[in-house]
C-alpha positions in Angstrom: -35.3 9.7 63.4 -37.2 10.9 60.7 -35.2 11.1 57.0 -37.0 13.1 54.2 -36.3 12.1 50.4 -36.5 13.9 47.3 -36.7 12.5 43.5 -34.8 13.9 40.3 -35.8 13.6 36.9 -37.8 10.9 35.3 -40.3 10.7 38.6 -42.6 12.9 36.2 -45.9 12.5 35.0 -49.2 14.3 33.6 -51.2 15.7 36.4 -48.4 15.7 38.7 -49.3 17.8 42.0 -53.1 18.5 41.0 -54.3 16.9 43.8 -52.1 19.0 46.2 -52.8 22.1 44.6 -56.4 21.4 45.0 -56.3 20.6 49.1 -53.4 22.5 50.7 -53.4 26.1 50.3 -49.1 26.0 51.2 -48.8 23.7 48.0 -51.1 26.2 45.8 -48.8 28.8 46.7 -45.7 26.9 45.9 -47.2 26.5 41.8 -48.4 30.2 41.5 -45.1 31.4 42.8 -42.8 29.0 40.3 -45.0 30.2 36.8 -44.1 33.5 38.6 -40.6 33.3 38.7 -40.1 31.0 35.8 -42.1 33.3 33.0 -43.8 30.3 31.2 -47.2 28.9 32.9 -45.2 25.4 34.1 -48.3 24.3 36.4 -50.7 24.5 33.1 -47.6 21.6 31.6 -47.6 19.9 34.7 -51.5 19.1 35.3 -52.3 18.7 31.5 -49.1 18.8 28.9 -48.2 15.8 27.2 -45.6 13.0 27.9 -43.3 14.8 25.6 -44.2 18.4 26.7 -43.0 17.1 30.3 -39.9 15.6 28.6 -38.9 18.9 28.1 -35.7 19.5 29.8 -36.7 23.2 30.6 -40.0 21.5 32.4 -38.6 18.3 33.5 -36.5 19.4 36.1 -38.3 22.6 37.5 -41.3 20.8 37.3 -40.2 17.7 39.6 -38.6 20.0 42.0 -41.8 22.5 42.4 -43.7 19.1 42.7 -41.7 18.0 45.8 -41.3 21.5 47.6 -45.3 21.8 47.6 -45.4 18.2 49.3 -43.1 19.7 51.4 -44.7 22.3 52.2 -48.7 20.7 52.2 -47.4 18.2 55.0 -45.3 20.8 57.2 -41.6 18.5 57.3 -39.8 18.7 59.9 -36.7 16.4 59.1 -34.1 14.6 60.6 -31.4 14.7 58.0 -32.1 15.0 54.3 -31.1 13.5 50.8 -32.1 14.0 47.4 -31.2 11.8 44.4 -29.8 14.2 41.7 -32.0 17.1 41.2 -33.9 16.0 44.4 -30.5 17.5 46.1 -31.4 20.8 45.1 -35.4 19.7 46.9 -33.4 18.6 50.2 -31.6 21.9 50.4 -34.5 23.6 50.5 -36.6 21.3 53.0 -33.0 22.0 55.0 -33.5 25.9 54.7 -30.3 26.2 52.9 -31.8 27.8 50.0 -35.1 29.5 49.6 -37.8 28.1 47.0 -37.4 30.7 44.3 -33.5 31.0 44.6 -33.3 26.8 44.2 -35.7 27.5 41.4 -34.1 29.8 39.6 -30.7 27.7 40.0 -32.8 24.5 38.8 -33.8 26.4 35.3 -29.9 27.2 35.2 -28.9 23.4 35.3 -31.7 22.5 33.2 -30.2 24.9 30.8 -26.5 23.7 30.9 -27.4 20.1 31.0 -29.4 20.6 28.1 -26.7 22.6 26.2 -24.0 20.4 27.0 -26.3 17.3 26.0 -25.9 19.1 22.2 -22.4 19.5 22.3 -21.8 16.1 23.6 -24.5 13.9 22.8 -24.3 10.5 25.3 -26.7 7.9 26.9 -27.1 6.1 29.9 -27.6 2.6 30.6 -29.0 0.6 33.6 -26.5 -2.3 34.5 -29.0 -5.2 36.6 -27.7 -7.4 38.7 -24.1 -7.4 38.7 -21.9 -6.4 41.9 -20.9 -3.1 41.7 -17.2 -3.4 41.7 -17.7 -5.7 38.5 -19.5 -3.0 37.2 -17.1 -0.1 37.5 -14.2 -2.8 35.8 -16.0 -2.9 32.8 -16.4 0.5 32.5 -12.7 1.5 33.2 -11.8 -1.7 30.6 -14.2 -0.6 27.9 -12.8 2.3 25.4 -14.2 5.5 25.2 -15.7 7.7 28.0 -18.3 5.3 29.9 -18.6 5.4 33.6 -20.7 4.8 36.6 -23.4 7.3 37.0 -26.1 6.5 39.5 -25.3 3.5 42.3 -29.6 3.2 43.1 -28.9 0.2 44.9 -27.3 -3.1 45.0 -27.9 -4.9 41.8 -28.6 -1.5 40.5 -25.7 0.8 38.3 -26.3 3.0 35.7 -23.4 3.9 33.5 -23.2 6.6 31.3 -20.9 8.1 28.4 -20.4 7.9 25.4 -23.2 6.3 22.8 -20.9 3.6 21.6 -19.2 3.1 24.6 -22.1 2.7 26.4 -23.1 0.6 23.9 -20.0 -1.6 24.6 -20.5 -1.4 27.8 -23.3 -2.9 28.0 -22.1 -6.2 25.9 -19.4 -6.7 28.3 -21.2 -6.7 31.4 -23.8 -9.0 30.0 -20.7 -11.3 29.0 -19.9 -10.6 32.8 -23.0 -11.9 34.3 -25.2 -8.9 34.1 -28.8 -10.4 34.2 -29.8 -7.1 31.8 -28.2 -3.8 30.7 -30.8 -1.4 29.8 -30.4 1.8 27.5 -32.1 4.5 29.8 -34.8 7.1 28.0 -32.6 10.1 28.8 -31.9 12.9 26.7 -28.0 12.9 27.6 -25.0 11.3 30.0 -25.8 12.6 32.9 -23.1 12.2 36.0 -19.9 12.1 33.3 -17.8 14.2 32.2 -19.9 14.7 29.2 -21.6 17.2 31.9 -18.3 19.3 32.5 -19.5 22.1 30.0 -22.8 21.8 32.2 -20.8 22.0 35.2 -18.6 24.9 34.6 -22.1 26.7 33.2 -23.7 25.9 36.5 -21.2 26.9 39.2 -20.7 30.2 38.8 -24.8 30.9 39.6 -24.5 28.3 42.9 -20.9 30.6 43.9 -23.6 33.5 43.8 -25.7 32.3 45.5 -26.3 32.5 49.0 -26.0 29.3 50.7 -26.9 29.2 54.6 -26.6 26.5 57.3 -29.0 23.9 57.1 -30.9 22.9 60.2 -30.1 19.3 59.9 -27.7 17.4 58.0 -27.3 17.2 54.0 -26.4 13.6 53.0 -25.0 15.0 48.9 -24.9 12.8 45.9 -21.1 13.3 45.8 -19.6 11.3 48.6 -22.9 10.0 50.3 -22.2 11.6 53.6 -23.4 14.5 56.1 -22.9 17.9 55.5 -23.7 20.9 57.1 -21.1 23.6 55.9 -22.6 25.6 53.4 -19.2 26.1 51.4 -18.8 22.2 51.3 -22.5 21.4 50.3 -22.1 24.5 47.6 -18.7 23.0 46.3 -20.3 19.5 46.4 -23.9 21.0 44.3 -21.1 22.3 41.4 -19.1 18.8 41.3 -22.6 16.7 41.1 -23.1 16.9 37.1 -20.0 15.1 36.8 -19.5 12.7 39.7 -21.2 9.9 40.4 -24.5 9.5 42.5 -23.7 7.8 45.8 -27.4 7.0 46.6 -26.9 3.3 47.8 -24.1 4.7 50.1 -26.6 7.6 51.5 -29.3 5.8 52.7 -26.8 3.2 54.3 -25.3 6.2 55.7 -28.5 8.0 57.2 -29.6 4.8 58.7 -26.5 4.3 60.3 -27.1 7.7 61.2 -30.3 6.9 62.9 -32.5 7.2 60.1 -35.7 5.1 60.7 -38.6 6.3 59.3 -38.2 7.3 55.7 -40.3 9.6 53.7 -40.2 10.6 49.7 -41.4 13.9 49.2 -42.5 14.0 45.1 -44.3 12.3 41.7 -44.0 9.0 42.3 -42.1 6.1 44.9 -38.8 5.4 43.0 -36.6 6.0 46.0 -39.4 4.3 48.4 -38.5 1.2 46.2 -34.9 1.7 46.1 -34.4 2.2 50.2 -36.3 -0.9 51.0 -33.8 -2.9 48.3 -30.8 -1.1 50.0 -31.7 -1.3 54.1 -33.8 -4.5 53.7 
């Protein structure tokens, strides 16, 4: 069985998608249609802006996601099941035919937008916790004062926390004391997955209530709880709680290949997830 994979942020980079806007005429649509319904020429940022015009939260995210909807598109998917690490849910949802392109789009400028606003209310980092087990992990965090918890499980030897700066910081002293081989401050503009995001969150869901959410034609594997999902109330409810909840990825991919999952492919800038499956299912 054939499992497609989608990216979030951080998988950008300058020139992103030029190639597939050059050969497949599906892609090409795919970028005219975003600066369309975006108002700002995002393909122009994509193929030549700077590191830090592509750091931009308001390009970041839309920009990752139009990326992996044209390889999407360019290679004709047919999946399986589906997953996509953070934003890359919003990517899989499409690639399910739960949401259009331009309605995901329009939703992806919207979390763009609250994450970004909540990032100034609540300013936080992130943190990337090597090679300590999990469990060990998630101790420190709920040991360590202040608001610090586990944000992204990638895969094993692989947690990022996030939270407060300070507590973070903390954080990350502790589980070096602990055995951590490295804890590394992440270059992100905010704590993402914490409930830093709740302003984000509650900002977010009332655009994903109105929007319409159909069923997908094969099963969702969400960030939330790493499991299949194929009700589009449960996958919407499941869209709003991701800002604030952890992201299950290790637990997805173990899931989908227990599923039946064999072959799978990332869809998007870059081969982060590639990397991370083969560490989890190796």
């Amino acid at each position: 069985m054939k499992a497609y994979i989608f990216p979030g942020q951080g998988s950008q980079f300058t020139g992103m998608g030029r190639d597939l806007y050059e050969s497949s005429p599906e892609a090409r649509e795919v970028f005219d249609k975003a600066a369309e319904v975006l108002g700002f020429d995002i393909v122009r940022i994509m193929f030549e802006g700077s590191d830090s015009q592509l750091r931009e939260t308001r390009v970041t995210q839309p920009a990752v996601f139009i990326h992996s909807v044209a390889a999407m598109r360019a290679c004709g998917c047919v999946p399986d099941m589906v997953a996509g690490h953070s934003l890359g849910e919003y990517s899989a949802l499409v690639a399910a035919g739960v949401l259009g392109f331009e309605d995901a789009l329009r939703l992806v400028a919207a979390r763009a937008e609250a994450m970004n606003e909540a990032c100034k209310a609540h300013p936080g980092k992130m943190a990337a916790i090597l090679m300590l087990d999990d469990e060990k992990v998630a101790g420190v965090c709920e040991q360590t004062e202040g608001i610090v918890v586990p944000a992204n499980y990638n895969c094993p030897g692989q947690l990022v926390i996030s939270g407060e700066p300070d507590a973070v910081d903390r954080a990350c002293a502790a589980a070096k004391a602990a055995g951590a081989k490295r804890a590394l401050p992440l270059p992100v503009g905010g704590a993402f997955h914490s409930p830093l995001m709740e302003p984000a969150r509650a900002a977010l869901a009332g655009a994903i209530e109105s929007t319409p959410f159909r069923a997908p034609v094969c099963p969702v594997f969400q960030n939330t709880d790493g499991l299949p999902h194929t009700d589009p109330s449960e996958i919407k409810a499941n869209l709003i709680g991701q800002l604030t909840r952890p992201v299950l990825w290790s637990q997805s991919v173990t899931n989908m290949s227990q599923a039946g999952a064999e072959d799978f492919t990332e869809l998007g800038p870059g081969a982060v997830l590639t990397n991370l499956v083969k560490r989890i299912i190796c």
